[in-house]
C-alpha positions as CSV (number, residue, x, y, z in Angstrom):
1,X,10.8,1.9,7.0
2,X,10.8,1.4,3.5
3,X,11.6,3.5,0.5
4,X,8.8,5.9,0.1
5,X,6.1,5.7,-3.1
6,X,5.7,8.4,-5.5
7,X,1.8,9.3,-6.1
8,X,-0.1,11.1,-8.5
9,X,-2.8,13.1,-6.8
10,X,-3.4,15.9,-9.6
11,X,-4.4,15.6,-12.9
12,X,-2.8,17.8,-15.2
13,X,-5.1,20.5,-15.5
14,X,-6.2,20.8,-11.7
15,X,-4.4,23.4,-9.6
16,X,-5.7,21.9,-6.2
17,X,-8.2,19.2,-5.4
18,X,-10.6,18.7,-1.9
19,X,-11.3,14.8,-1.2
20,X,-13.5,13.4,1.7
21,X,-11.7,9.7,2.4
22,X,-13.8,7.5,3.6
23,X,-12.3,3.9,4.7
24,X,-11.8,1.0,7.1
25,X,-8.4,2.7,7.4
26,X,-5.9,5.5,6.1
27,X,-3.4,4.8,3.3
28,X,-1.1,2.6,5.1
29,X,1.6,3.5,2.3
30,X,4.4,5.5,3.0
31,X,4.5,8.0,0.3
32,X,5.0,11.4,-1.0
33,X,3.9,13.7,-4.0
34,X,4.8,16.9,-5.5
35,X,1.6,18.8,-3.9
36,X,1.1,20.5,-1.1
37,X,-1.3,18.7,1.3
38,X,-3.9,20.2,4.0
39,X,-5.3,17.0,6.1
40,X,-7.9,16.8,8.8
41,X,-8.4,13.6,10.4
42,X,-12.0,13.4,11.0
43,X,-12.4,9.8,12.8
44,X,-10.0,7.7,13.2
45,X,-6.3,7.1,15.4
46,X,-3.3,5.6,14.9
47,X,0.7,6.9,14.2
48,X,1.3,9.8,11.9
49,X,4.5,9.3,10.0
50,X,5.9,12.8,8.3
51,X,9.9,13.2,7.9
52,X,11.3,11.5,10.1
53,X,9.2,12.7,13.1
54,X,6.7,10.6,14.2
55,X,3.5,11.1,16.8
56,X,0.1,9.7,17.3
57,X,-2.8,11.2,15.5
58,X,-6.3,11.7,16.8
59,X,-9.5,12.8,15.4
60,X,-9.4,16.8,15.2
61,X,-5.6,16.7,13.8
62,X,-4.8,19.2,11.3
63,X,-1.4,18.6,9.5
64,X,0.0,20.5,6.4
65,X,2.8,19.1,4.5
66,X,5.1,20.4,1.6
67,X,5.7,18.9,-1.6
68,X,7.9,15.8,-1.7
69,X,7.9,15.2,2.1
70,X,7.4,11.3,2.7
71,X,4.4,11.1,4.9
72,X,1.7,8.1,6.3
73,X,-0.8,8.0,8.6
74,X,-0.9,4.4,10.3
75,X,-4.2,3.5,11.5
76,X,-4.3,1.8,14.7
77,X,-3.9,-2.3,13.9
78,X,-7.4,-2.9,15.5
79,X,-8.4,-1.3,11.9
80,X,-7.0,-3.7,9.8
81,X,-8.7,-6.7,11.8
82,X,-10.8,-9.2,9.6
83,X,-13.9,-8.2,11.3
84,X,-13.0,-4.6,12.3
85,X,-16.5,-2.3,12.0
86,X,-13.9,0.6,12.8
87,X,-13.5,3.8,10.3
88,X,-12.4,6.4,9.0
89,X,-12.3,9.4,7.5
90,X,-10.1,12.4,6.5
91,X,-10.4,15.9,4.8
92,X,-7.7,16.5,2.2
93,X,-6.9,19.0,0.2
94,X,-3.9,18.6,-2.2
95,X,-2.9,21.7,-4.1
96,X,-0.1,22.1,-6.7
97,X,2.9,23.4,-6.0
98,X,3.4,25.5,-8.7
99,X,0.4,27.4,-7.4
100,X,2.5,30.1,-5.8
101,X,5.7,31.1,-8.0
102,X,8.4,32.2,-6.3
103,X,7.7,35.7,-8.0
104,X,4.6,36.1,-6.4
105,X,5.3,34.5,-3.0
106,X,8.5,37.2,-3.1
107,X,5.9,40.4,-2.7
108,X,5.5,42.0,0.1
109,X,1.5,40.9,0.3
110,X,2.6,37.3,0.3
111,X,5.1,37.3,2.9
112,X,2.7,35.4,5.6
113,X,2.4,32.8,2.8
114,X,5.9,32.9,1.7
115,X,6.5,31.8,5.3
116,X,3.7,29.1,5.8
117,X,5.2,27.5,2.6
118,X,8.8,27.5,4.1
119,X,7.9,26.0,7.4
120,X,5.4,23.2,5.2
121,X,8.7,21.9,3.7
122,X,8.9,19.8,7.5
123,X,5.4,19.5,8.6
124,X,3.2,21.5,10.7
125,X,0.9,20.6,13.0
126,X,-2.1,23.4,13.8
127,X,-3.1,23.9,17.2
128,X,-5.6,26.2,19.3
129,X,-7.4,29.7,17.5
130,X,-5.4,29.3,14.2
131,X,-6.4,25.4,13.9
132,X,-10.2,26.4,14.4
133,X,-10.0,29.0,11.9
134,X,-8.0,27.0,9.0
135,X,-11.1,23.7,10.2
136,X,-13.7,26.3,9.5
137,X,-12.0,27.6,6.1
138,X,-11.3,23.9,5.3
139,X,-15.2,22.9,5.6
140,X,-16.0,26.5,3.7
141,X,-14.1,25.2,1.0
142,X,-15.6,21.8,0.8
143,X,-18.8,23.8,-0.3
144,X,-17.3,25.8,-3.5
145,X,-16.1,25.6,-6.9
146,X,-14.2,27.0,-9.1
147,X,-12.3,30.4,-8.2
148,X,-14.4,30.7,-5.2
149,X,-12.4,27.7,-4.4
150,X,-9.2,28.9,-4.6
151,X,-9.9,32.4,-2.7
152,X,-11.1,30.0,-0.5
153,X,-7.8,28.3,0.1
């Protein structure tokens, strides 16, 4: 594999952003960021690339990755045929990672977090009762702005 890409997904004054993709296929780049990153895959299959672990993706995957974690999600190669009517589409939500200081993640009320933040640094995949809550919260949040937003998340 390649050297991983560095992309910009924030703008400066953004702490996290929600994007519906929409495409004949997933960013076939492997890359990383400094954000976080929640992603659903909505439609589409192919080979999920995160770390160095690797596994196919289906449509219901949830994934959430840590900042600067080289990741790609290879669409199957019937999706980059000329005449391919295939799609898909994914539910991301980037969010800074500055978002929680290390102050704040180190009270006692933000231990849970502090921990889901420790274990993002490798990947995690959501399964079962905890992946149908975090779907539901994900499509909750699609709906709001501003600080309802960020309660939200």
């Amino acid at each position: 594999m390649t050297i991983p890409s560095i992309e910009k997904t924030l703008r400066p004054k953004e702490s996290f952003i929600f994007k519906d993709l929409v495409g004949s296929y997933f960013n076939p780049n492997w890359h990383f960021h400094q954000e976080f990153q929640i992603s659903l895959i909505v439609k589409g299959k192919g080979t999920r690339f995160i770390g160095d672990h690797v596994q196919t993706f289906n449509e219901g995957d949830l994934v959430f990755t840590g900042p600067n974690l080289p990741h790609l999600w290879r669409s199957d190669e019937a999706y980059f045929e000329k005449d391919s009517k295939l799609k898909t589409r994914g539910l991301v939500i980037y969010f800074d990672h500055e978002l929680f200081s290390k102050s704040l993640l180190e009270k006692e009320e933000f231990y849970k977090i502090n921990k889901l933040i420790e274990r993002s640094a490798r990947g995690m995949e959501f399964h079962g009762t905890t992946k149908k809550k975090v779907i539901k919260l994900l499509l909750q949040i699609e709906k709001q702005s501003g600080f309802d937003r960020i309660i939200k998340l």
